[in-house]
Structure formats: C-alpha cells, structure tokens
C-alpha positions as CSV (number, residue, x, y, z in Angstrom):
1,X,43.9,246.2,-9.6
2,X,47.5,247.4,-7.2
3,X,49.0,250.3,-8.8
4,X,51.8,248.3,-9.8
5,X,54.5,247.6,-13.0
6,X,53.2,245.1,-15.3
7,X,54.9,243.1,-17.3
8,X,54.6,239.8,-19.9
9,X,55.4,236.7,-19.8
10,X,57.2,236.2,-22.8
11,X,56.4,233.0,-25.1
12,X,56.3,229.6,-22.5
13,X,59.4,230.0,-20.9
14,X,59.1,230.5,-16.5
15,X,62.3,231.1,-14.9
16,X,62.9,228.9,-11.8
17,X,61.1,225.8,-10.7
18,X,57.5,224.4,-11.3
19,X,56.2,223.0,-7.7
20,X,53.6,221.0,-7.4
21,X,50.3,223.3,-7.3
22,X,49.3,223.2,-10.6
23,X,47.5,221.1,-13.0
24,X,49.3,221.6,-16.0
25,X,50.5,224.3,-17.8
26,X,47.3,226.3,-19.5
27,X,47.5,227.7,-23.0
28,X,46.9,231.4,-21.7
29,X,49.7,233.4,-20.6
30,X,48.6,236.1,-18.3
31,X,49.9,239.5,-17.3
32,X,51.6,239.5,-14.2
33,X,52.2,241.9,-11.5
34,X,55.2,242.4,-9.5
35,X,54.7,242.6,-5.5
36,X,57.5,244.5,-3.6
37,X,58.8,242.9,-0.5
38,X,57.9,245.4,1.5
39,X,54.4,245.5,0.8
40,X,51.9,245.7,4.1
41,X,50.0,243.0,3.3
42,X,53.2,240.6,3.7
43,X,54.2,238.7,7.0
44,X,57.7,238.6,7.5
45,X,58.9,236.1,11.3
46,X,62.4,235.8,12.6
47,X,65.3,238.0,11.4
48,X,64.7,239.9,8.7
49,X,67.6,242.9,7.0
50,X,64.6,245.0,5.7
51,X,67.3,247.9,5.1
52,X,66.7,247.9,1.6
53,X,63.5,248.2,0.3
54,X,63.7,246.3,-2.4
55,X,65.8,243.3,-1.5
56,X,64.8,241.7,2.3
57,X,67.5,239.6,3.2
58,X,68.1,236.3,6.0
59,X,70.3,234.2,6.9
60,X,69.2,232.9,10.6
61,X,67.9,229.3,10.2
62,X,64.1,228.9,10.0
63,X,62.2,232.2,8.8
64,X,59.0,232.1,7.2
65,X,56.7,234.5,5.1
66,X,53.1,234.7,4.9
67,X,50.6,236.3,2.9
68,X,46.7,235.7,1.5
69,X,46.6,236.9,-2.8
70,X,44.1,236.3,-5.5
71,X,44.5,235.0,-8.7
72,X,45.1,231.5,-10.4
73,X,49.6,231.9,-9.9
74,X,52.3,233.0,-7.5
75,X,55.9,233.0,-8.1
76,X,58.6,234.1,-6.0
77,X,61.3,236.6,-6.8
78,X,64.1,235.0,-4.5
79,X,67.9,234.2,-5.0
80,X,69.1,232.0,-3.2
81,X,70.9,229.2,-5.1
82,X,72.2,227.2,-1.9
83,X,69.2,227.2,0.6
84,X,66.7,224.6,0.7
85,X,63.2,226.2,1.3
86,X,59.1,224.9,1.9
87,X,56.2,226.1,0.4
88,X,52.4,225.2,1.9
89,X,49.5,226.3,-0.3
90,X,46.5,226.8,1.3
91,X,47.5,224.4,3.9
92,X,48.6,221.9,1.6
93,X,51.5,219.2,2.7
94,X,54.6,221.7,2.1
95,X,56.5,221.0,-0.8
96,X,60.4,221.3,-0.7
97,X,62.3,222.7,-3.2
98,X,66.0,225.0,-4.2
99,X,65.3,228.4,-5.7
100,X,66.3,228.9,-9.5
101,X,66.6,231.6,-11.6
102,X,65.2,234.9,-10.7
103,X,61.6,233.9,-10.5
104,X,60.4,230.0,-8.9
105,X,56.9,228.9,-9.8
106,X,55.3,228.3,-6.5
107,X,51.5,228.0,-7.9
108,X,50.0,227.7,-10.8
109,X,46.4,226.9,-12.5
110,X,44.7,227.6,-8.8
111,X,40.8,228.2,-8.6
112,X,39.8,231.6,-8.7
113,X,39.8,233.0,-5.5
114,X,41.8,234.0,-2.4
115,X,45.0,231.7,-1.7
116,X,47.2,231.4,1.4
117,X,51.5,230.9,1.3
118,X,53.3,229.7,4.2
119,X,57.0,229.7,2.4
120,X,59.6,228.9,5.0
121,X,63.7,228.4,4.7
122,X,64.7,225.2,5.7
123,X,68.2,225.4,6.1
124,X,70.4,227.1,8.8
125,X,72.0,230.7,8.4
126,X,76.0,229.6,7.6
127,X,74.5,228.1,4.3
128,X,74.4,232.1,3.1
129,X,71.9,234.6,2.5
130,X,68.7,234.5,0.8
131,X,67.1,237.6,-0.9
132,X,63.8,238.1,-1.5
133,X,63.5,240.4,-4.3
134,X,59.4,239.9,-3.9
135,X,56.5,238.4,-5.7
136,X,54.6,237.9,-8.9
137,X,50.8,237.2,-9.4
138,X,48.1,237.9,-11.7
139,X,47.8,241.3,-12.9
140,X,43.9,241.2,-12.0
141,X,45.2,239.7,-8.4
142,X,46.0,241.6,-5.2
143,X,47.3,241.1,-2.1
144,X,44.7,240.6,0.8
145,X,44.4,241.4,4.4
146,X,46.8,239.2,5.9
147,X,45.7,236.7,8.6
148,X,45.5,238.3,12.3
149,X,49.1,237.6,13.9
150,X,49.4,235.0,16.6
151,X,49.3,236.8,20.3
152,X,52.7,234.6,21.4
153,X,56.4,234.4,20.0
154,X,58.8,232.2,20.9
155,X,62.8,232.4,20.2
156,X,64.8,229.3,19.8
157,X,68.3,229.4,20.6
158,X,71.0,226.4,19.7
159,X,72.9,224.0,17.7
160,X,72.8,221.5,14.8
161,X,69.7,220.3,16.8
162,X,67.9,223.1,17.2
163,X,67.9,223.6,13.6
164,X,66.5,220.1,12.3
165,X,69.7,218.8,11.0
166,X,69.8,215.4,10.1
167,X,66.0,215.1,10.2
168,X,65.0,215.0,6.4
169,X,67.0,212.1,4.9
170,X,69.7,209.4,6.0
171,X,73.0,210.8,6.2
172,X,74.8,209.8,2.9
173,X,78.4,210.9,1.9
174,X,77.9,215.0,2.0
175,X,74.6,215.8,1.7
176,X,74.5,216.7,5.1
177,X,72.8,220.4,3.9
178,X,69.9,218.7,2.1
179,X,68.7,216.6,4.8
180,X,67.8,219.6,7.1
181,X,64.1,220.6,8.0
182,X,64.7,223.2,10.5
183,X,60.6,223.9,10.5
184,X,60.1,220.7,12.3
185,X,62.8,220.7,14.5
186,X,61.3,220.8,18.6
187,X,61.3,224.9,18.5
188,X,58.8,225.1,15.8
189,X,56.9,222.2,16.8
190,X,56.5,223.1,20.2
191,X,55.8,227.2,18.7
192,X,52.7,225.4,17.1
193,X,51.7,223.1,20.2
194,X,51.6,226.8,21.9
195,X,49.8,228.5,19.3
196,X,52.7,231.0,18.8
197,X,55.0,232.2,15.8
198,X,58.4,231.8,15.9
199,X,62.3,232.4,15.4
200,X,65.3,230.2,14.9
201,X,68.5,231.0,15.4
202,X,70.8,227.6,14.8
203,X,73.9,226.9,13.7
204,X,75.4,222.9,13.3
205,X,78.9,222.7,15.2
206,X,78.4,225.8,17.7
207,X,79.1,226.0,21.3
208,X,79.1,228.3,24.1
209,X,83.1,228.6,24.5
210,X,83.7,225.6,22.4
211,X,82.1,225.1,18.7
212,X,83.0,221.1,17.0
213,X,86.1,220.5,16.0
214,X,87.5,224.0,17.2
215,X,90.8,224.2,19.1
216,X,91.5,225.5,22.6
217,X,91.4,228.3,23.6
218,X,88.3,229.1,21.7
219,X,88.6,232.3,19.6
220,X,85.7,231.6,17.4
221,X,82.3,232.9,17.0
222,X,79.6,231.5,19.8
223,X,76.6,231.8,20.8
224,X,76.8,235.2,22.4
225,X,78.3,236.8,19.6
226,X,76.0,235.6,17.1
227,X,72.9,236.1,19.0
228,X,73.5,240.2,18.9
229,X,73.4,239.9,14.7
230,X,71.0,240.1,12.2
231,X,72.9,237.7,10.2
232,X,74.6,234.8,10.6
233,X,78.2,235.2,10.4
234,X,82.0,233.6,11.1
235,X,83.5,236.7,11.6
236,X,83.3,239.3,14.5
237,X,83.6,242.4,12.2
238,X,80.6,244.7,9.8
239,X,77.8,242.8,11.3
240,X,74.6,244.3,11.3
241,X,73.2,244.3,15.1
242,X,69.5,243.0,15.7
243,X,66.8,245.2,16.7
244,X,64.7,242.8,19.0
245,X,61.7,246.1,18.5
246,X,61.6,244.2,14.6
247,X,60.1,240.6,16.0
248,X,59.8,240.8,19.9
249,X,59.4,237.7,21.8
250,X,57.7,236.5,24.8
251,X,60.4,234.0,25.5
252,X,63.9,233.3,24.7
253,X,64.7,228.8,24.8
254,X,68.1,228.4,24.9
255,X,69.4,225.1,24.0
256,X,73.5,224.8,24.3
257,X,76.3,222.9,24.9
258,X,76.5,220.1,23.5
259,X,79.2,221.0,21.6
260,X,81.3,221.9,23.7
261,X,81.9,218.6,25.3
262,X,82.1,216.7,21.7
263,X,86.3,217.1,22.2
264,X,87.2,213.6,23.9
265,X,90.5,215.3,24.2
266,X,89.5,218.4,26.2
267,X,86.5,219.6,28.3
268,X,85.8,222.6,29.6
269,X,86.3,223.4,33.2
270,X,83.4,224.1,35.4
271,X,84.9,228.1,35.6
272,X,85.2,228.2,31.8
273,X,81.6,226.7,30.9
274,X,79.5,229.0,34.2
275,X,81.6,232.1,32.9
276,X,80.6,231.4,28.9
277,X,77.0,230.6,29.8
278,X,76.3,233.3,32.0
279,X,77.6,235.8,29.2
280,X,75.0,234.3,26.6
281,X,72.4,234.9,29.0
282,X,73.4,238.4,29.6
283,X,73.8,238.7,26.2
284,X,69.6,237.4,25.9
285,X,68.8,239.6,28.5
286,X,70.2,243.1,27.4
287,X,68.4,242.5,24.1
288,X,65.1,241.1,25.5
289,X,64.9,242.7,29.2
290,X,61.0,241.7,29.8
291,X,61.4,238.7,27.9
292,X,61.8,235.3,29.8
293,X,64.6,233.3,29.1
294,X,64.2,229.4,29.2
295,X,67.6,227.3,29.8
296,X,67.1,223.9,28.5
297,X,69.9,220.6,29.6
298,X,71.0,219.4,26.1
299,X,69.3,216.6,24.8
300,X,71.9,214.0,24.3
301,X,72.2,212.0,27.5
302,X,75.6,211.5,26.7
303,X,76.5,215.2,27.5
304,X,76.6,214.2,30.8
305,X,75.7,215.6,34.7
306,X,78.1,217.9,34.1
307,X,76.1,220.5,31.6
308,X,72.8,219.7,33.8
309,X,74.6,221.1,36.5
310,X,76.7,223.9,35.2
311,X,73.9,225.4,33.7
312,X,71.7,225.0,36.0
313,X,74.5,227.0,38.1
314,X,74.4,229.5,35.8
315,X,70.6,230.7,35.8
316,X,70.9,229.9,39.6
317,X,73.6,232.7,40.3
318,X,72.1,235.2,37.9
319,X,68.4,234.7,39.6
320,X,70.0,235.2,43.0
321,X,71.6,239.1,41.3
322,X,67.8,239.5,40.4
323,X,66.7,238.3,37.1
324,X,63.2,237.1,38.0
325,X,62.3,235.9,34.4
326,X,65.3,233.1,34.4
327,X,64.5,229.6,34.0
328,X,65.7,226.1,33.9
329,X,64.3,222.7,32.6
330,X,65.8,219.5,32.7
331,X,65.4,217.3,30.0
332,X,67.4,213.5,31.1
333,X,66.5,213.1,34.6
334,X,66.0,210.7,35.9
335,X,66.3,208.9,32.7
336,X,67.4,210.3,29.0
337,X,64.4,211.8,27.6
338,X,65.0,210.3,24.3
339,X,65.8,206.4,23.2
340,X,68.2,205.6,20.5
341,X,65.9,204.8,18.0
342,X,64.8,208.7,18.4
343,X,68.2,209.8,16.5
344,X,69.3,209.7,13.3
345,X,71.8,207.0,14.2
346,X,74.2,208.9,15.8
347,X,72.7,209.6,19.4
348,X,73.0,213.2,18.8
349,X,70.4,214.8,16.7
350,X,66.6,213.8,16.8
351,X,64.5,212.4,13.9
352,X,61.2,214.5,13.8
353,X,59.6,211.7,15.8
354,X,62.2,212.6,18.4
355,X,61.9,216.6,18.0
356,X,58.4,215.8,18.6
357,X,58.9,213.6,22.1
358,X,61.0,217.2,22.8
359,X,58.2,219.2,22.3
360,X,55.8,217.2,24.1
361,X,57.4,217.3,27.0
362,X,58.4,221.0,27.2
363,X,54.5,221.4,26.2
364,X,53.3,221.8,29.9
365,X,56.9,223.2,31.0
366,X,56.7,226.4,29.1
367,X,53.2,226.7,29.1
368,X,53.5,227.0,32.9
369,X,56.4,229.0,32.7
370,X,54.6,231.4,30.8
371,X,51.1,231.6,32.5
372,X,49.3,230.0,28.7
C-alpha cells in the first residue's frame, strides 16, 4: 500500500463525470487513495508548469499523461471546466469528455489487475488552463512502473490546423471549441506513424506577422513570441519562459502562414513575411540548437506560390549563415496535396481523413530527414 492520505467516499455521491469504463455502479464503496501529480511513476508530454507541486498546469494544445495503476477505479483530480479532454483505458477507443467538479470518474468496476491511462487534452491552449491537482485509486492500489518512453520526440508548430480544429463535428452556429480533436490532427498522427511522443503547440487564427482578422501593422502575439512560453497567452507580459531541458525534442515541424494571407484586403510583402519567418526560426533554434527544424508549405493550396516560396527563402538564407539542421518540404507541388472533400467544407482545415493524407506523405519525408 503507497504511504499516502486516505480518505472515504462518502454515501454514493462521485463528483465529476462517470465515463464509460465501468459496468455499473457496485454496492461497495472503497477507500481511496489520493496520487500527487508529481509522483514518479506519472508520464507527463508537451508543456507542462510543474512549478507547484501540487497543481501541474497546461495550456499548449495537445498534452497527454500516462501512467500504469492497480485497482478496480481511477478518477482524476483536474479543473478545467472549459477544455475538452480524451481518456483511453487500456487501449480502449478513447472516450471524450469536459471535466466536472473536483474529481471525474475515468474508470470504474475494472478487473483486478494492472490498468493503463492515456488521458490527453483535446483543445488548443487560448481555451485556458487546465490543472491537474492529481489522482485517485484504490487504497489497496498503487502506481506501477511506467511503460519505457519512446526513443523519438517530435514538436509541432502551427495554426487552427495544426491543432485538429474543425475535425470532430460539422461546424454548427458556435461550437467551433467542441468540434476540436487536436490528438488526431497530422502532428500526432504522423508522431505515431514514427513511433515517437509528442508536443503541440497550436493556436486557431495565428500568423507569423499577421494572425486572422488582425489589423496592419501587426502588434499582436505570433508565433515567435508564443513559442518562448510555457503557456499560451495574448499578452507579451508575466509569461513564464519554456525550458526545452523539461521535454526535449528531436525535431521541431513548423507549419505557418496561412493566416497571414486570409486578409483579401492586404498581404504581406515578400520583405515583411522573409523577415517574420526567419525570426520564428531563430526563435526554434536558440531554444532547440541540436534540434532539426522542419519548414512545412501550408496546406491549403489556396495560400498560394507565394508562401512556398518565401519560406522556402527563409530556411534557404539561414542554411547558407550555417544552420545545417534546417529543412524544407513542400506540400502542393505539383498539385494540392489535399482534394476538397479532405476539409471540413471550407478548404482550409482537414477532416482526420485529410490530417491522415498529411501524415502519410510527410511519413518518408521526416523519416529521411531524421535518419529513422
């Protein structure tokens, strides 16, 4: 048994929401014990505060947690009242669901035996921050060796499509923030086509100098200024800064720009886009100096040669100053790479079908790329 504090259940009353694991609720209410977040035994990928020890806190698009426990329950100790998250048990179909309450029922009536929880957030960082205050199992349970991590990490870097928006559901009035599954998005798929973990760092509307929507001159938070932060924030000022020693990765992907040519009004200039690019690569590189960085053309074809070229421009002019480790792919050449019925009818972001046809056919690219 953990040396930890015990408490009971009191009466039949569970705080937060019943998934689907269990089998019905038993007559038997058990002692529980309550897990810390930071205990060993619990995986943590992607940006994680872990400042305070009893309250780990995210807000950068697709994290996940795992961990292997005993017992016949698991609940989760998290607040997070606007985030959408997923929870897989033992490598069930995942099953998606809103935290309530202090404690959401994530298991219950299991065999007896050892369990594993994949629990992953679903919805992009400017939808707030989640805290995870920890977990609760039996009080004859423990915590077990966790699985051996994966010997590759990927970092995905992007937009509205880089974090699954529009992927879960048909777009209907504004429930644009519940149709989000940023876990099968192309990053995360093509992390598992690689056998490698992952982290996510997406937000809908952003741009390199331009996000959607904003006015020009840009003065807004970008790319590069969001990339240095634990957390994802509007606002330039208090933000904690992200130490890359926490969840290094092989490979940065960088995925931009498609934002910044959604004003019909005004585009940016060749100067303006080459001078904002090569900043957020700079910005990659200072942070992750033996990681490779991976510039991908932006997936809708409508973008235009434009991007292709610009960018490619970029990483061409920073690998001629030296950076060995720079790369580009293109994606639409000599044809888009995805067809309309690929998108959720709006030619911009992909269905999972079409994050999928994106994965696929950076597969072999990055593989390559990254001697795997």
């Amino acid at each position: 048994m953990l040396n930890h504090r015990f408490h009971k259940l009191v009466g039949t009353i569970v705080l937060g929401t019943a998934l689907t694991f269990s089998s019905g609720l038993g007559a038997h209410i058990a002692e529980a014990a309550d897990i810390a977040p930071g205990h060993a035994n619990i995986q943590y990928f992607g940006r994680w505060d872990k400042s305070d020890a009893g309250n780990f806190r995210c807000a950068q698009g697709a994290v996940y947690i795992k961990a292997n426990f005993t017992g016949t329950s698991l609940k989760v100790k998290l607040r997070d009242p606007n985030n959408y998250w997923r929870v897989s048990i033992d490598g069930s179909e995942f099953t998606k669901f809103r935290p309530k309450g202090n404690e959401t029922v994530l298991a219950e009536n299991l065999k007896p035996g050892q369990h594993k929880v994949l629990l992953v957030r679903s919805t992009e960082g400017y939808m707030g921050e989640s805290q995870l205050k920890g977990f609760v199992i039996d009080d004859d349970a423990n915590l077990e060796k966790p699985d051996a991590l994966k010997k590759r990490r990927l970092e995905f870097v992007g937009d509205s499509i880089t974090a699954g928006a529009k992927n879960d559901g048909e777009l209907v009035g504004s429930n644009y923030n519940d149709i989000e599954d940023n876990d099968m998005a192309y990053g995360p798929q093509l992390a598992r086509m690689l056998d490698a973990d992952y982290s996510v760092l997406a937000k809908s509307g952003e741009g390199v100098i331009h996000n959607w929507a904003e006015k020009w001159p840009g003065n807004q938070v970008h790319t590069a200024d969001r990339y240095q932060w634990t957390k994802y924030s509007d606002k330039f000022e208090g933000n904690q800064q992200w130490d890359t020693k926490q969840f290094p990765v092989d490979a940065v992907i960088i995925a931009m720009g498609t934002n910044d040519f959604s004003d019909n009004k005004r585009k940016p200039t060749e100067e303006e886009f080459v001078a904002g690019y090569t900043r957020l690569i700079e910005t990659v590189r200072k942070m992750n100096p033996d990681a490779k960085i991976i510039c991908t053309e932006p997936v809708p074809g409508w973008v235009g040669k434009k991007a292709r070229k610009w960018i490619s421009t970029s990483v061409e002019n920073l690998k001629a100053k030296g950076d060995n480790k720079l790369y580009y792919i293109e994606l639409n050449t000599p044809a888009p790479l995805l067809e309309e019925s690929d998108y959720a009818n709006d030619s911009t972001h992909p269905l999972k079908s079409g994050a999928t046809k994106i994965a696929n056919y950076l597969k072999d690219k990055v593989a390559a790329i990254m001697g795997w």
